[in-house]
C-alpha positions as CSV (number, residue, x, y, z in Angstrom):
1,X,141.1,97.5,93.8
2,X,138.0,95.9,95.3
3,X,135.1,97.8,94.0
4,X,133.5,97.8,97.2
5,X,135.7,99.2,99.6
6,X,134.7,102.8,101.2
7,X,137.5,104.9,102.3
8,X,135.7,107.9,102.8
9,X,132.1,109.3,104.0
10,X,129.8,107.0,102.4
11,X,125.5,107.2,101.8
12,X,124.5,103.7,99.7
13,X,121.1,103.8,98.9
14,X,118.9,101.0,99.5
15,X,116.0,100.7,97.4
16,X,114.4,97.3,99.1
17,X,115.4,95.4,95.9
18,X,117.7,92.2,95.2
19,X,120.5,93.9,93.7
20,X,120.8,97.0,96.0
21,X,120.3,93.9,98.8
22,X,123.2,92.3,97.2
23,X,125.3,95.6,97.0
24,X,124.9,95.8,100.3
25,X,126.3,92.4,101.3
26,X,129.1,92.6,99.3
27,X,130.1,96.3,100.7
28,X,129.6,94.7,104.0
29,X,131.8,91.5,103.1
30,X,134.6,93.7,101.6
31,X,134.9,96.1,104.4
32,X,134.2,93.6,107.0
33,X,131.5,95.2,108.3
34,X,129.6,98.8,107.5
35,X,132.2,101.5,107.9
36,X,131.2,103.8,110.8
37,X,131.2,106.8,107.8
38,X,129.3,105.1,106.0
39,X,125.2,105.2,105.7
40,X,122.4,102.8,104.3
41,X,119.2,104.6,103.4
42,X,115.8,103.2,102.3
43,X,113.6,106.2,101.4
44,X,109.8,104.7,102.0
45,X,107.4,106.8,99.8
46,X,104.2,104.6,101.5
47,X,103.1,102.6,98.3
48,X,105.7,99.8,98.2
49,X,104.8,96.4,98.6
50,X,105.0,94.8,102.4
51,X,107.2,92.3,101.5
52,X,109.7,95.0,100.4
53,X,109.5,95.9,103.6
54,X,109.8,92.8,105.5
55,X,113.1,91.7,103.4
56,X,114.7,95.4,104.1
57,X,114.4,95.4,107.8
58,X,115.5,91.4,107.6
59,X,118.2,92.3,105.4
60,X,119.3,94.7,108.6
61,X,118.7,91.8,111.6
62,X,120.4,89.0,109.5
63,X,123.0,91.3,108.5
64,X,123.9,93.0,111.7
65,X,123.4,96.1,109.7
66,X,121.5,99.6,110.2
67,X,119.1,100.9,107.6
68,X,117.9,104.2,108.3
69,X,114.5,104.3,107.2
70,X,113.6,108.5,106.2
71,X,110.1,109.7,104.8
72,X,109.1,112.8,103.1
73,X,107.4,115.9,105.4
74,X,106.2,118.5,103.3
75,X,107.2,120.9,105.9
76,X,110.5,121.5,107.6
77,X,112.8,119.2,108.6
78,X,111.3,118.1,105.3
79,X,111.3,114.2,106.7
80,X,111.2,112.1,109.1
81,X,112.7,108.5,110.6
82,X,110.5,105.8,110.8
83,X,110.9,101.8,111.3
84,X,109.5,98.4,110.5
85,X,106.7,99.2,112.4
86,X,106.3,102.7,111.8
87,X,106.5,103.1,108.1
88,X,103.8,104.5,106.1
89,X,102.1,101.4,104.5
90,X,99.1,103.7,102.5
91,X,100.6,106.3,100.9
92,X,101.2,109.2,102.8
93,X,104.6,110.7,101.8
94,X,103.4,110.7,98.1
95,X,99.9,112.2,98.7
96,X,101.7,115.1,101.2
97,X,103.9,115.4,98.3
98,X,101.0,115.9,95.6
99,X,99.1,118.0,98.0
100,X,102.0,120.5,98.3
101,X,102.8,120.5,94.5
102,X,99.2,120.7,93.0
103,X,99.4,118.5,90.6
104,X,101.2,115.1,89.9
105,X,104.2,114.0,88.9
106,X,104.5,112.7,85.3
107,X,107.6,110.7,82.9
108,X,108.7,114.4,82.3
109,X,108.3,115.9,85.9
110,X,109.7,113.2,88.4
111,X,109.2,115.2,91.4
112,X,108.3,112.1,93.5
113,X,111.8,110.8,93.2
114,X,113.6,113.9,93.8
115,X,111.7,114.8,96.9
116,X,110.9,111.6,98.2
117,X,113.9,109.7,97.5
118,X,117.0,112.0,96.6
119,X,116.1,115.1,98.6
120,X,114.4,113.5,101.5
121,X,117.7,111.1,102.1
122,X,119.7,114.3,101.4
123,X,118.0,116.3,104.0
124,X,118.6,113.3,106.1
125,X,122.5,113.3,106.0
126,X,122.8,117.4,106.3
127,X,121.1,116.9,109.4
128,X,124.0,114.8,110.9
129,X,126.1,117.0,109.4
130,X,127.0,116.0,105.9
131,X,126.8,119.7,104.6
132,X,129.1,118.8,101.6
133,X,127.2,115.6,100.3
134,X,125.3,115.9,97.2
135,X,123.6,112.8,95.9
136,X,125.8,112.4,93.0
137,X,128.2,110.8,95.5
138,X,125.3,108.1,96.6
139,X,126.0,104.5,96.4
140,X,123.4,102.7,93.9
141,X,122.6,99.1,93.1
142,X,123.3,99.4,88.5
143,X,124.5,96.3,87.7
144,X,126.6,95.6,84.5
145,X,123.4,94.3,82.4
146,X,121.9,98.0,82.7
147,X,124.1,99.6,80.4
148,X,121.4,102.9,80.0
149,X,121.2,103.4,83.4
150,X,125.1,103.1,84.0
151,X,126.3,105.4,81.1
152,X,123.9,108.1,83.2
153,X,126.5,107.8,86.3
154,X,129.8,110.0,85.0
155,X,131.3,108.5,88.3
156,X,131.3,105.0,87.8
157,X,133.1,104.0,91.5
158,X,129.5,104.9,92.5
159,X,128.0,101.6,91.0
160,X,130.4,98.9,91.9
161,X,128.3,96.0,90.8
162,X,128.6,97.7,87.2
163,X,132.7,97.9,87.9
164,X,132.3,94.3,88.7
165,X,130.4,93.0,86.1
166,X,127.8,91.7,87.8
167,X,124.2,90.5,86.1
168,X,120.9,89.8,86.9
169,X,121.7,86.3,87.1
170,X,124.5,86.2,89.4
171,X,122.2,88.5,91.7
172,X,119.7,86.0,91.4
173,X,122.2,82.5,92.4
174,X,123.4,84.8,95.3
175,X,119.8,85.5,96.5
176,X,118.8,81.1,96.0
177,X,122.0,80.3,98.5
178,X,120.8,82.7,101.5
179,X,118.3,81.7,104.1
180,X,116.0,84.3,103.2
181,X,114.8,86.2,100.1
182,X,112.5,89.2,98.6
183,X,109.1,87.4,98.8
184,X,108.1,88.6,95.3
185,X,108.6,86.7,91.8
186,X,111.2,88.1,89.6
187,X,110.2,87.4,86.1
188,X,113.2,87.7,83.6
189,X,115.1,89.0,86.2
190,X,112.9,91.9,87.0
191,X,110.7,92.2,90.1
192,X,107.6,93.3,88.9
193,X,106.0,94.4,92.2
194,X,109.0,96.1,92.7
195,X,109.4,99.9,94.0
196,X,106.2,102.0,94.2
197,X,103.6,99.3,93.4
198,X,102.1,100.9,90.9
199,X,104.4,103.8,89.6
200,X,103.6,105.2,86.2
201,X,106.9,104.4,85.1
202,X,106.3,101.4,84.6
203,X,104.5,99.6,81.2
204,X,101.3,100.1,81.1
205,X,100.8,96.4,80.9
206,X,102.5,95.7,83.9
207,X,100.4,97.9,85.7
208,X,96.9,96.5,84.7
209,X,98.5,93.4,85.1
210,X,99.5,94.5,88.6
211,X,95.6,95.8,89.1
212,X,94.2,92.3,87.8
213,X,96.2,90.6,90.1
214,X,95.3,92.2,93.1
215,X,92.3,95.0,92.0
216,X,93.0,97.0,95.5
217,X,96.2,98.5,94.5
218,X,95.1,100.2,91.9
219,X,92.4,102.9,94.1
220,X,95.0,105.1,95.4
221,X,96.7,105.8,92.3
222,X,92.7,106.6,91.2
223,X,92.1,108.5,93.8
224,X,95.3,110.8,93.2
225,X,93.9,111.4,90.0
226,X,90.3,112.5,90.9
227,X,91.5,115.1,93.1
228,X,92.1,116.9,89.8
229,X,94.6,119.1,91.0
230,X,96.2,120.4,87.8
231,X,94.7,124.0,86.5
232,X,95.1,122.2,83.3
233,X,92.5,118.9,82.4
234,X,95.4,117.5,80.8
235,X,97.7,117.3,83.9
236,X,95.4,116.1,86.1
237,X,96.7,112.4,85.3
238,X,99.9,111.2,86.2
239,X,100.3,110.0,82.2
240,X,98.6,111.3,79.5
241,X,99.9,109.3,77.2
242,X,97.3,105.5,78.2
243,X,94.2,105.4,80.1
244,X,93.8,106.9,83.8
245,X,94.1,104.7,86.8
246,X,90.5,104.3,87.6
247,X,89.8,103.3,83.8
248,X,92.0,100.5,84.0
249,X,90.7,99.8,87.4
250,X,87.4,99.6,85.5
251,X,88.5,97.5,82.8
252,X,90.9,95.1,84.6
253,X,87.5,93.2,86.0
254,X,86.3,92.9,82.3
255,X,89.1,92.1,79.5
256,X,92.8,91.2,79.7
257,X,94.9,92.3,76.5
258,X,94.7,96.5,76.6
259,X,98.3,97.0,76.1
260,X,101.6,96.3,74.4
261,X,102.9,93.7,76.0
262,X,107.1,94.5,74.6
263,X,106.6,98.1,76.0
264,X,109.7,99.1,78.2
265,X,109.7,100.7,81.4
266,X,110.8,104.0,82.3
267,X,114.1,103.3,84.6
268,X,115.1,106.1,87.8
269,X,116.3,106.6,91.1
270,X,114.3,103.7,92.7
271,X,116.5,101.2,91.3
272,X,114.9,97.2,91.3
């Protein structure tokens, strides 16, 4: 059976990536078209890179396809549609989200993917009434070189590029053939601007990295931090395990080896 055919009410989430891209082309090849009972959803949490952006809502004109584009609202309906033009570009869902929670999200306490991603998408499909979806029934780009993050999914129809074996690099020849692309460099077949720009997932290399390359990025994550939130000094970082945002902000103008460059990153929800 062709992995990628839907034959019953369908959510796939789209997390503005190649390989969720690519998921989404083959779904729409296989079925020959999007299924009308089936939905593509890009939760924007406001710190993702433009040209995410750009390459979701092209992936949606090029492809003839509708992306529903949902934000978190910390108060009831608990989100919100936006567009291209209307997504939050600086933040906003997230800093709602930390301003109703008190404190920040950490490795341990994920709450930013649960309530921006899962539950805001989940509030989202209830409202047209989906009343018995539950997110372990989403659609999500794993492909069959993420072995960790597949074994996680009991229900494997759920990741068809892992049912089909596909890699990073077959992602990547499919992406060189078509007229347009994610306008940000893959390295090793990760994107390393990918997902929030600078979520505290990721190594903490990367992310100075991230804050040398372009220094701006790194003040919001700072200034979630100096809000000191937590009753606790401890949690008022979202790691406590490296240095705080604004100290690497500070040192990224001053040295350039801080961290270990073989650390791994910390996989979720977002996908690539």
């Amino acid at each position: 059976m062709n992995p990628y055919i839907i034959n019953e009410p369908t959510c796939i989430s789209f997390s503005g990536g190649r390989t969720s891209g690519f998921m989404l082309y083959k779904i729409i090849e296989a079925n020959n078209g999007l299924p009308d009972d089936a939905y593509v959803c890009y939760a924007n949490t406001g710190k993702e890179e433009e040209a995410t952006l750009r390459f979701i809502d092209r992936c949606s004109k090029e492809w003839g396809v509708k992306i529903h584009w949902i934000e978190y609202l910390p108060d009831e309906p608990k989100f919100k549609i936006v567009d291209f033009e209307t997504a939050s570009r600086n933040g906003e869902p997230f800093k709602e989200l930390i301003i109703k929670r008190q404190y920040l999200p950490n490795p341990v306490t994920r709450f930013c993917t649960s309530e921006l991603k899962i539950r805001s998408i989940n509030k989202y499909l209830r409202s047209i009434g989906w009343t018995d979806h539950t997110e372990s029934e989403d659609w999500i780009g794993i492909r069959a070189d993420e072995p960790r993050r597949a074994a996680k999914i009991t229900d494997k129809s759920r990741i068809p590029l892992f049912v089909d074996g596909i890699t990073s690099a077959d992602v990547h020849k499919f992406w060189n053939s078509q007229p347009f692309n994610l306008e940000l460099p893959s390295i090793n077949g990760k994107t390393m601007h990918g997902n929030c720009d600078l979520c505290f997932l990721k190594p903490a290399a990367q992310i100075l990295s991230l804050i040398q390359e372009k220094p701006e990025r790194g003040v919001w994550w700072a200034n979630m931090e100096a809000l000191a939130l937590a009753s606790k000094p401890s949690g008022a970082n979202f790691r406590n395990d490296r240095p705080s945002y604004s100290s690497m902000l500070a040192f990224s103008t001053s040295q350039t080896d801080l961290f270990d460059q073989n650390e791994e990153g910390i996989a979720c929800f977002c996908g690539d």
